[in-house]
C-alpha atoms as a printed R data frame, in Angstrom:
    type eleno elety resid chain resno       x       y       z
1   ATOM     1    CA   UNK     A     1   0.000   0.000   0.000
2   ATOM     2    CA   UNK     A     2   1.030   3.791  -0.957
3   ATOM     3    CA   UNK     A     3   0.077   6.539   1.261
4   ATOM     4    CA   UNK     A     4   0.806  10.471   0.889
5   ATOM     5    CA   UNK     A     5  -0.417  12.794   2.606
6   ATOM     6    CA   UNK     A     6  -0.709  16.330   1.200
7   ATOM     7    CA   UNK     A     7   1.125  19.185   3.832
8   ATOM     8    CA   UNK     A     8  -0.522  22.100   2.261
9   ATOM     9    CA   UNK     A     9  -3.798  20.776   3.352
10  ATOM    10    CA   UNK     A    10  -2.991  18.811   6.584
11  ATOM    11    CA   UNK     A    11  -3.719  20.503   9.711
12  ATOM    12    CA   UNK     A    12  -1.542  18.100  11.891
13  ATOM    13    CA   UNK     A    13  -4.838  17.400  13.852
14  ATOM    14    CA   UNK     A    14  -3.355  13.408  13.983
15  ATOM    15    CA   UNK     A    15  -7.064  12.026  14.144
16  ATOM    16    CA   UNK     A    16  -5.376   9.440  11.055
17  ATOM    17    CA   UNK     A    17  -2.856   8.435  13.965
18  ATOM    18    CA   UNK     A    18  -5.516   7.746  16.132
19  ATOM    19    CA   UNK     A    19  -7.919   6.142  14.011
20  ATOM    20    CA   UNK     A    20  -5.095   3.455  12.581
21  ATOM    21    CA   UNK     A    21  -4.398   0.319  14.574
22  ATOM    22    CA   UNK     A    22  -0.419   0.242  13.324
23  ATOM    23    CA   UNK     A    23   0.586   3.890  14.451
24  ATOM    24    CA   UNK     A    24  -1.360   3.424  17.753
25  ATOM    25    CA   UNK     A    25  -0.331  -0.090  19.021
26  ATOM    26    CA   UNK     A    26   2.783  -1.129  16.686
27  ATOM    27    CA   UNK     A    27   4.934   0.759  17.237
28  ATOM    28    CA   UNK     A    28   4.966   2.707  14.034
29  ATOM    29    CA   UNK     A    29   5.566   7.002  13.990
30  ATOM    30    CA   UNK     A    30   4.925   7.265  10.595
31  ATOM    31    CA   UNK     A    31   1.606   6.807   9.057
32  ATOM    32    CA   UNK     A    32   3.241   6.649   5.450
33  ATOM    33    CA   UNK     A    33   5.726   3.674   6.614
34  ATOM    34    CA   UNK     A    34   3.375   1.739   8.430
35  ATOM    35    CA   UNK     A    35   1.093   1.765   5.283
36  ATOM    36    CA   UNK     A    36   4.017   0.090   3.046
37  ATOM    37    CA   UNK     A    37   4.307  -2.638   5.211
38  ATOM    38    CA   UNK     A    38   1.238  -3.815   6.926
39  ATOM    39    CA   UNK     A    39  -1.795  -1.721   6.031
40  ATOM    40    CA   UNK     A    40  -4.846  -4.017   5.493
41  ATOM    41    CA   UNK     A    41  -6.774  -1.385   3.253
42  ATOM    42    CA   UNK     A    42  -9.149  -0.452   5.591
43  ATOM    43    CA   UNK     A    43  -9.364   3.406   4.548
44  ATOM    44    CA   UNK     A    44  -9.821   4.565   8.189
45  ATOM    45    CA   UNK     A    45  -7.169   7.296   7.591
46  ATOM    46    CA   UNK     A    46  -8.675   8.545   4.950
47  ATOM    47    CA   UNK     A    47 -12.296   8.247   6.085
48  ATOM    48    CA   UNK     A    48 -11.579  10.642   9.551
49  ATOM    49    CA   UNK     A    49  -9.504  13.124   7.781
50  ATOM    50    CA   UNK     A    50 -11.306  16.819   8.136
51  ATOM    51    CA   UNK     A    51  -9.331  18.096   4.790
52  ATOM    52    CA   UNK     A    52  -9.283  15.227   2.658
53  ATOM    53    CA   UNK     A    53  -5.087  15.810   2.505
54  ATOM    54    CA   UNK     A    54  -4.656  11.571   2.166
55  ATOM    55    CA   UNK     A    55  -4.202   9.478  -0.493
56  ATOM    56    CA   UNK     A    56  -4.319   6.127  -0.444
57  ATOM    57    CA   UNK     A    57  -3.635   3.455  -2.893
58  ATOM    58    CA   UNK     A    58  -5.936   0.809  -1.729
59  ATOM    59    CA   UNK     A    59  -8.969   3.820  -1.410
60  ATOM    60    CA   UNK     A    60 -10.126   4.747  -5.168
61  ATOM    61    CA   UNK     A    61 -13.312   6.978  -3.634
62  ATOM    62    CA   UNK     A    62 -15.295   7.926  -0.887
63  ATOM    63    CA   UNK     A    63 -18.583   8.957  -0.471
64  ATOM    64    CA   UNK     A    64 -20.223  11.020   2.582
65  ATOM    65    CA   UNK     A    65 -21.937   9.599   5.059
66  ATOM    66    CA   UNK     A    66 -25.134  10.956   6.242
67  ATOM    67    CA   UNK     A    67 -27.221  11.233   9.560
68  ATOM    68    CA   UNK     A    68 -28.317   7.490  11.380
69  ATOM    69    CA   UNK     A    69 -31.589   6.282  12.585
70  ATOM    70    CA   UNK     A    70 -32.104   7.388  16.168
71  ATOM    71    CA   UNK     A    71 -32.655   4.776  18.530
72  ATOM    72    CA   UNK     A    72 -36.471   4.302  18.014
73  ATOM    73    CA   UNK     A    73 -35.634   3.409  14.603
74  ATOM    74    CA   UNK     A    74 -32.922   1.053  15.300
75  ATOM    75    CA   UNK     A    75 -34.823  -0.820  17.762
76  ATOM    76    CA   UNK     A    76 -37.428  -0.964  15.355
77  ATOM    77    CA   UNK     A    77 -35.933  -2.402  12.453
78  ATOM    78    CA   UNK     A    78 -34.515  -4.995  15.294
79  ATOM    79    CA   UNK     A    79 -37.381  -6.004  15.908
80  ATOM    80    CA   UNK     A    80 -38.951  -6.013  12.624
81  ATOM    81    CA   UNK     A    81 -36.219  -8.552  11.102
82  ATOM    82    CA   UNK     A    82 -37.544 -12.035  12.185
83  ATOM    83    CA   UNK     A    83 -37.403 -15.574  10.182
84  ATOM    84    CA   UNK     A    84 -39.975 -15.567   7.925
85  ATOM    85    CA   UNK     A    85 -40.729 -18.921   6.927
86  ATOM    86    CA   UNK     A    86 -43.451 -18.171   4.391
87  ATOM    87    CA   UNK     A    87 -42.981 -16.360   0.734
88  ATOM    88    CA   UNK     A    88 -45.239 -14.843  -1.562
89  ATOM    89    CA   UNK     A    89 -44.155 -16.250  -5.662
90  ATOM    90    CA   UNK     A    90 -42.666 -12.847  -6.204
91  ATOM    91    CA   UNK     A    91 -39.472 -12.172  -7.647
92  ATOM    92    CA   UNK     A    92 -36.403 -10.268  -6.255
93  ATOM    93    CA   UNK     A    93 -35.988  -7.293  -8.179
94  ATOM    94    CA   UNK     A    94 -32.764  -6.444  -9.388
95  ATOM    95    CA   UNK     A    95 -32.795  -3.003  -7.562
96  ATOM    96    CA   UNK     A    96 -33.316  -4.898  -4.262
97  ATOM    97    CA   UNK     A    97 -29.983  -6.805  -4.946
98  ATOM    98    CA   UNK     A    98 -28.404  -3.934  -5.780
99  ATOM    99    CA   UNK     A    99 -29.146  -2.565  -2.193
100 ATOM   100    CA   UNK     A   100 -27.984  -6.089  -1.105
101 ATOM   101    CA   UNK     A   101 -24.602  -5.899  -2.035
102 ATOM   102    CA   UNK     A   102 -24.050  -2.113  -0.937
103 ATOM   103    CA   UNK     A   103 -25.258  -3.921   2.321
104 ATOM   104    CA   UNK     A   104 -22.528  -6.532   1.709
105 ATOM   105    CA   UNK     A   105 -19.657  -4.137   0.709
106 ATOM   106    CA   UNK     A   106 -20.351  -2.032   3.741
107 ATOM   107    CA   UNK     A   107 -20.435  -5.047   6.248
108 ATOM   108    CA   UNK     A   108 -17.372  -5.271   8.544
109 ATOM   109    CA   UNK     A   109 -14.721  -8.089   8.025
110 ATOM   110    CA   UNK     A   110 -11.557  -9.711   9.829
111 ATOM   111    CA   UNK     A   111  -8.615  -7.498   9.000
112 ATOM   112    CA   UNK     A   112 -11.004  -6.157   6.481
113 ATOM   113    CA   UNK     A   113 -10.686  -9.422   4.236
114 ATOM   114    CA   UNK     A   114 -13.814  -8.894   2.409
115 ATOM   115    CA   UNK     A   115 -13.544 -12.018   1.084
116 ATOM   116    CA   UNK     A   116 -17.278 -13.013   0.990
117 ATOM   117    CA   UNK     A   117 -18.756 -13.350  -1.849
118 ATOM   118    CA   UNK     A   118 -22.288 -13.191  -2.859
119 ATOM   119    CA   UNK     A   119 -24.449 -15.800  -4.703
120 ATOM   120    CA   UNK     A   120 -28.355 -15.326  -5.465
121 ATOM   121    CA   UNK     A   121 -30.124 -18.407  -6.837
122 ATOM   122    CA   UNK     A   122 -33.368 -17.740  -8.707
123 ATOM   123    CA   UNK     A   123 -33.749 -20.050 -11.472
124 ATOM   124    CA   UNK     A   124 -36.719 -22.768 -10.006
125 ATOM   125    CA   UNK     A   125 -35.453 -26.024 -11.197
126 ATOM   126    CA   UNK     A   126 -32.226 -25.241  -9.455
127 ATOM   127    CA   UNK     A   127 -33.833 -24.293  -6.363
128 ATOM   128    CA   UNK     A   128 -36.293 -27.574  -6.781
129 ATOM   129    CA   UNK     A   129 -32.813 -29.231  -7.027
130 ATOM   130    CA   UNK     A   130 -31.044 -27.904  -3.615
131 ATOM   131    CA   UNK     A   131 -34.821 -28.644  -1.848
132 ATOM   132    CA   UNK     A   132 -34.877 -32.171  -2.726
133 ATOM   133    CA   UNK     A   133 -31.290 -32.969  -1.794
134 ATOM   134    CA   UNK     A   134 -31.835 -31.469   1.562
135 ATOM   135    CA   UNK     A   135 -34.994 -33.198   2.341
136 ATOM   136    CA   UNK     A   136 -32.726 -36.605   1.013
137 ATOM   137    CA   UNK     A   137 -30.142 -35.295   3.195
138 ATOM   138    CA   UNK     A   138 -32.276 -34.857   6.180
139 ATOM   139    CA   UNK     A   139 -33.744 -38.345   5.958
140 ATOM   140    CA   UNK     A   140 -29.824 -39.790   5.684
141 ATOM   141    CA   UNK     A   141 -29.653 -37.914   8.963
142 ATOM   142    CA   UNK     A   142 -32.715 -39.036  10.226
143 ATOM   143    CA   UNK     A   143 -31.449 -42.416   9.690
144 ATOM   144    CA   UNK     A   144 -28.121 -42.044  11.505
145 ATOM   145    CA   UNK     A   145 -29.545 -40.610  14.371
146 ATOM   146    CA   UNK     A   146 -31.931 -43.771  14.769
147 ATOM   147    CA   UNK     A   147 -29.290 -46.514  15.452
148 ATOM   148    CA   UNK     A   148 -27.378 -46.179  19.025
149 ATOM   149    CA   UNK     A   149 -24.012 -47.015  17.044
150 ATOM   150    CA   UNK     A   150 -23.879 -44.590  14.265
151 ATOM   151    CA   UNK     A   151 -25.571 -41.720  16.713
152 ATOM   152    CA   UNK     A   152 -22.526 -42.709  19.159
153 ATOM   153    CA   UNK     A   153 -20.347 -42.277  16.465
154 ATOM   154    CA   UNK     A   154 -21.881 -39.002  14.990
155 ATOM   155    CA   UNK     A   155 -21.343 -37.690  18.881
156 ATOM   156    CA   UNK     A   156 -17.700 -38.603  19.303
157 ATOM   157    CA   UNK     A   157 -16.641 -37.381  15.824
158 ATOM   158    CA   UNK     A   158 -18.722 -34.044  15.946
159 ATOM   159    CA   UNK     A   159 -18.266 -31.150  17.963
160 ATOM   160    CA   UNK     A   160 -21.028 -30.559  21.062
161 ATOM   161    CA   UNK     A   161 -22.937 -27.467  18.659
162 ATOM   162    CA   UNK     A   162 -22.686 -29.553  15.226
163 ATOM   163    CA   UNK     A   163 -24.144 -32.779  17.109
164 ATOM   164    CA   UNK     A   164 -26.955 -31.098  18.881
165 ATOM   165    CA   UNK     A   165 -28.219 -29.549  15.501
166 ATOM   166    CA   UNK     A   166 -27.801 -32.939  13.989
167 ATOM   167    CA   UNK     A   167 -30.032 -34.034  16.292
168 ATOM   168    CA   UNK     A   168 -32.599 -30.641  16.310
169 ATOM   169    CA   UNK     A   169 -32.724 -31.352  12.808
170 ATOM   170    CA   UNK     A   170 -33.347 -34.955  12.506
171 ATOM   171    CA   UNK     A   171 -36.095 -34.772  15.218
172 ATOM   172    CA   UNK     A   172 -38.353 -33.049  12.874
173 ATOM   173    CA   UNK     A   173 -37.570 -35.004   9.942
174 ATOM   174    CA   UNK     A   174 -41.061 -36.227   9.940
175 ATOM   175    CA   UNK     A   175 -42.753 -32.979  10.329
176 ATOM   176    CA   UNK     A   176 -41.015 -32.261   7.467
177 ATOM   177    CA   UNK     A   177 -42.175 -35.140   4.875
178 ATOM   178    CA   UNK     A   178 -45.934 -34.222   6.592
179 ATOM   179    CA   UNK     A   179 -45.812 -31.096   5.181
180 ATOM   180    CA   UNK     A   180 -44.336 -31.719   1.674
181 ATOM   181    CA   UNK     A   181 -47.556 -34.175   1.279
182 ATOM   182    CA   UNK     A   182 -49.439 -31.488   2.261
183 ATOM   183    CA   UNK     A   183 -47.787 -29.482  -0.799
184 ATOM   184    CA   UNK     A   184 -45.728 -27.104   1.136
185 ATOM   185    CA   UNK     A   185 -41.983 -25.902   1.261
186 ATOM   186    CA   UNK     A   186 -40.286 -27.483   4.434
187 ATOM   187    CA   UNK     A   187 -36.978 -26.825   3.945
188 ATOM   188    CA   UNK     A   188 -37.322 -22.945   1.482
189 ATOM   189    CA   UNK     A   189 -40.222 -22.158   2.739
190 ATOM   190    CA   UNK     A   190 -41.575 -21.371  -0.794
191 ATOM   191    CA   UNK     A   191 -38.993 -18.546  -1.729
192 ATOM   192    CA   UNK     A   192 -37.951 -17.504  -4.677
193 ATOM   193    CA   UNK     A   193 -34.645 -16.651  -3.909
194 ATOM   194    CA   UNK     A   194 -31.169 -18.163  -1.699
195 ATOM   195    CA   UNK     A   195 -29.108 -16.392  -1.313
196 ATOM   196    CA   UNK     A   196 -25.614 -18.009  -0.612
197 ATOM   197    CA   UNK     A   197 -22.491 -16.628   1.168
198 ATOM   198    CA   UNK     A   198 -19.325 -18.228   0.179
199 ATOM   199    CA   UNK     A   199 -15.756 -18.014   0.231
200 ATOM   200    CA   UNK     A   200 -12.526 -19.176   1.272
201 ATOM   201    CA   UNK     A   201 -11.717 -21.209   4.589
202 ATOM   202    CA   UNK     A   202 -10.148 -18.711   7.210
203 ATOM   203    CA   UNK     A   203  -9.703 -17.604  10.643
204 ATOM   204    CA   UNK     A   204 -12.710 -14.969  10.438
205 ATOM   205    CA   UNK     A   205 -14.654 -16.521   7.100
206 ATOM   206    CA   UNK     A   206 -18.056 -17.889   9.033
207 ATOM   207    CA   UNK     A   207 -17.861 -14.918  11.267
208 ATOM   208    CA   UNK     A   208 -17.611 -12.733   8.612
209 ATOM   209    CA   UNK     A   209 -20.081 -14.177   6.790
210 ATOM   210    CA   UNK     A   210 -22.656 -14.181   9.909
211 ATOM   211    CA   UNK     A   211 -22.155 -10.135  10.292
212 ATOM   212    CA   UNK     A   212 -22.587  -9.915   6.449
213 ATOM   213    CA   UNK     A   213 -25.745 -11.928   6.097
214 ATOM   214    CA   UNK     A   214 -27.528 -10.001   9.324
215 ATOM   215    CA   UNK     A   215 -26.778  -6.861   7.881
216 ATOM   216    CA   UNK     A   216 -28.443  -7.961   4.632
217 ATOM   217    CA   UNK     A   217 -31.471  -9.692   6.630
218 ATOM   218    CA   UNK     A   218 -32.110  -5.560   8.104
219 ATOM   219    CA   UNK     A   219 -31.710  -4.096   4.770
220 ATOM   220    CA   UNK     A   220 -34.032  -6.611   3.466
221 ATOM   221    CA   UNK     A   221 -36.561  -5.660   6.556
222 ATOM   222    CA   UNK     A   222 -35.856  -1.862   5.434
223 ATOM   223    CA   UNK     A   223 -36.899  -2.479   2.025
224 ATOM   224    CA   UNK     A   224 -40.710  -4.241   3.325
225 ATOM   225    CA   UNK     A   225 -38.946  -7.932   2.686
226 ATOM   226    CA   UNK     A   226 -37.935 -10.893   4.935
227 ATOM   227    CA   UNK     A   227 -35.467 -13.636   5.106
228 ATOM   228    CA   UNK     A   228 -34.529 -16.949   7.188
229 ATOM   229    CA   UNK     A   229 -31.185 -18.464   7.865
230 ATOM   230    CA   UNK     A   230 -30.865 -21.749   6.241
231 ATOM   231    CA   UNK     A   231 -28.813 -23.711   8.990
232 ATOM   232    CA   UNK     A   232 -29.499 -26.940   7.894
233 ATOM   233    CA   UNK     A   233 -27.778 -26.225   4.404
234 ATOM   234    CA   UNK     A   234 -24.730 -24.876   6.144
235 ATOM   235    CA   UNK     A   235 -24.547 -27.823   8.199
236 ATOM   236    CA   UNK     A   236 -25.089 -30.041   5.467
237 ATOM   237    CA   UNK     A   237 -21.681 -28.710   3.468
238 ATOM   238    CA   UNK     A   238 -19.791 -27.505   5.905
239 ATOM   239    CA   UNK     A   239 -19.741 -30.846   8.328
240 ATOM   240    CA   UNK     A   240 -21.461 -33.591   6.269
241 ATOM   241    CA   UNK     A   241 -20.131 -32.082   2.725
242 ATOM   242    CA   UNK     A   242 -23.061 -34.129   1.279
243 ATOM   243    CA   UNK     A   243 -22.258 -34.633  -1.956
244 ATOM   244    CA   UNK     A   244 -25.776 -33.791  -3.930
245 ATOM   245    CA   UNK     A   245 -26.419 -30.856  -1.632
246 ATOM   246    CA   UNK     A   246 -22.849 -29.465  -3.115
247 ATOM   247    CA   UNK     A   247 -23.680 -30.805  -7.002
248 ATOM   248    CA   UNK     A   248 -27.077 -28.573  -6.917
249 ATOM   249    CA   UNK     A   249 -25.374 -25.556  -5.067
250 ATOM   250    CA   UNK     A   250 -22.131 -25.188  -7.848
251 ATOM   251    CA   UNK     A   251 -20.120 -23.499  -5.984
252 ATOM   252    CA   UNK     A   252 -16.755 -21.833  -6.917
253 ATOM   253    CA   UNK     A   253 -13.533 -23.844  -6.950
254 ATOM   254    CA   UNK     A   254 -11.943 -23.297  -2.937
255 ATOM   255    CA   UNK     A   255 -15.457 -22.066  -2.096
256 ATOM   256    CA   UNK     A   256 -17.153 -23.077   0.989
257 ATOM   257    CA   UNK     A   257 -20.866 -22.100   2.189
258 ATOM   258    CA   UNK     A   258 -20.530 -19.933   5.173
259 ATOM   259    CA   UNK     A   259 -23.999 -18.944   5.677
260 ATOM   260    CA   UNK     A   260 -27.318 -18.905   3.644
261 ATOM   261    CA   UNK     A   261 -30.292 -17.809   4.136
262 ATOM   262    CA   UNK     A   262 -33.752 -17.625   1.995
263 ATOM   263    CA   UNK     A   263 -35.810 -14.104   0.657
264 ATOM   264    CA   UNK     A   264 -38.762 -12.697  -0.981
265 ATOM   265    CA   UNK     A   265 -41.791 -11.242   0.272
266 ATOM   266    CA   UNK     A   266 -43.705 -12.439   3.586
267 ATOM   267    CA   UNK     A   267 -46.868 -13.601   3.371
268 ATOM   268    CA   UNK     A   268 -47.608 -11.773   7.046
269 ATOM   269    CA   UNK     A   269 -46.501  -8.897   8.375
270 ATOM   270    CA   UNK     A   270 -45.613  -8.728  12.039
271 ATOM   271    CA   UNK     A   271 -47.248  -5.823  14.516
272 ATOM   272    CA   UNK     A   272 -46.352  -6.488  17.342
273 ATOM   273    CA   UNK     A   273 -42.897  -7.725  18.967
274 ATOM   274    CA   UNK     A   274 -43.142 -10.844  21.354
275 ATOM   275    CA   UNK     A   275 -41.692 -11.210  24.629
276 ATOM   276    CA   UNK     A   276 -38.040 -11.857  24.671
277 ATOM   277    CA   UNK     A   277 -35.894 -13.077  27.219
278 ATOM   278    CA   UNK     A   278 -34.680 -10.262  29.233
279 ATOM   279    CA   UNK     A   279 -31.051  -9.734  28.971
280 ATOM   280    CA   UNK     A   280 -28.908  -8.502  31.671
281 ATOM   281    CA   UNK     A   281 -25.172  -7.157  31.596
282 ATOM   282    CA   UNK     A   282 -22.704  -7.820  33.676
283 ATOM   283    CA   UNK     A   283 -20.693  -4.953  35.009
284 ATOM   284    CA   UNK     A   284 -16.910  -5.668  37.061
């Protein structure tokens, strides 16, 4: 990375010192020198600076950023952004993903990484595809966890979280083929869209990926739309790697699924916010 800054119009105010993690807690004096060797891109310098007197290699443009919700508002759209877990037929527009991946480039990442990337699935016979491999997936599971050996086994090779939604899952199995006699979407809920987060394994991938796909869940709430994680589909790649779930879903060479969910349009609208449990914080 190359980084000038301009002396006519710097005011020697330091708030690009302060805002960058190298000058302030590597030992580094120079803003400029630290940038050549270690700077991760993340345009902080350039984003606090009062006369725009930086220039930075890895920062093409900038754009203002306005006023935030208040509170009210915050809590609101909070609140608003539930699983939905029924659809209406309707399409995604394209300006709606367009708002999706400003959501997505604007989403925080491990040592800014932004290594995410973003694929939408529309097309129906694909998405008929990934819902009957899951449903064949979930009765493979079903299956395992109904023998005392291979549910032994499936404990002592899995981690405590990956077994326990092994088992979540499998438990409603049946609930699941009930309601795809009845006609209905078990596993999409009837959505036209999935949207899939994928990328390269590393240290901060799947938590990346989690603060990426929340932030896109309240845009979608913002925009009068809804969404639902789709655990079971990350579980199915990411531990099991089951082989016709990853055939329907394509993904790129080195890719991995770090989170998914489903969206469209809700058939409900929620008014009113239920009960949650209260939390409390813990002061020392």
């Amino acid at each position: 990375m190359k980084l000038t800054i301009d002396q006519d119009k710097c005011i020697h105010c330091h708030l690009c010192e302060k805002a960058c993690f190298l000058t302030r807690f590597c030992g580094f004096d120079s803003l400029e020198g630290a940038a050549e060797q270690y700077c991760i891109g993340c345009g902080h310098c350039v984003a606090v600076c009062p006369r725009q007197a930086i220039t930075h290699s890895g920062v093409k443009s900038t754009e203002p950023i306005g006023p935030v919700p208040g509170e009210a508002e915050v809590l609101n759209l909070l609140m608003k952004t539930r699983s939905v877990r029924h659809f209406k037929p309707d399409p995604v527009s394209r300006e709606t993903w367009n708002v999706l991946r400003r959501a997505a480039e604007y989403s925080q990442s491990g040592l800014n990484a932004q290594s995410i990337r973003l694929t939408a699935v529309e097309d129906p016979d694909t998405l008929s595809g990934i819902r009957k491999a899951l449903l064949r997936m979930y009765d493979k599971l079903e299956r395992l966890a109904a023998f005392p050996v291979t549910r032994l086994a499936a404990r002592l090779a899995l981690s405590p979280q990956d077994y326990h939604a092994v088992i979540s899952e499998t438990a409603t199995q049946p609930l699941r083929r009930q309601a795809e006699e009845r006609g209905e979407d078990p596993v999409l809920y009837g959505a036209p869209a999935l949207l899939l987060l994928t990328g390269p394994a590393s240290q901060t991938a799947r938590e990346d990926a989690t603060v990426l796909s929340h932030n896109i869940m309240m845009a979608l709430t913002a925009l009068g739309l809804g969404s639902c994680y789709m655990g079971g589909l990350v579980l199915g790649c990411r531990v099991f790697k089951y082989k016709p779930l990853l055939r329907a879903l394509d993904l790129p060479k080195g890719h991995a699924v770090h989170q998914a969910l489903v969206l469209g349009t809700p058939t409900v609208q929620l008014k009113r916010m239920p009960e949650r449990k209260r939390r409390k914080i813990r002061f020392r």
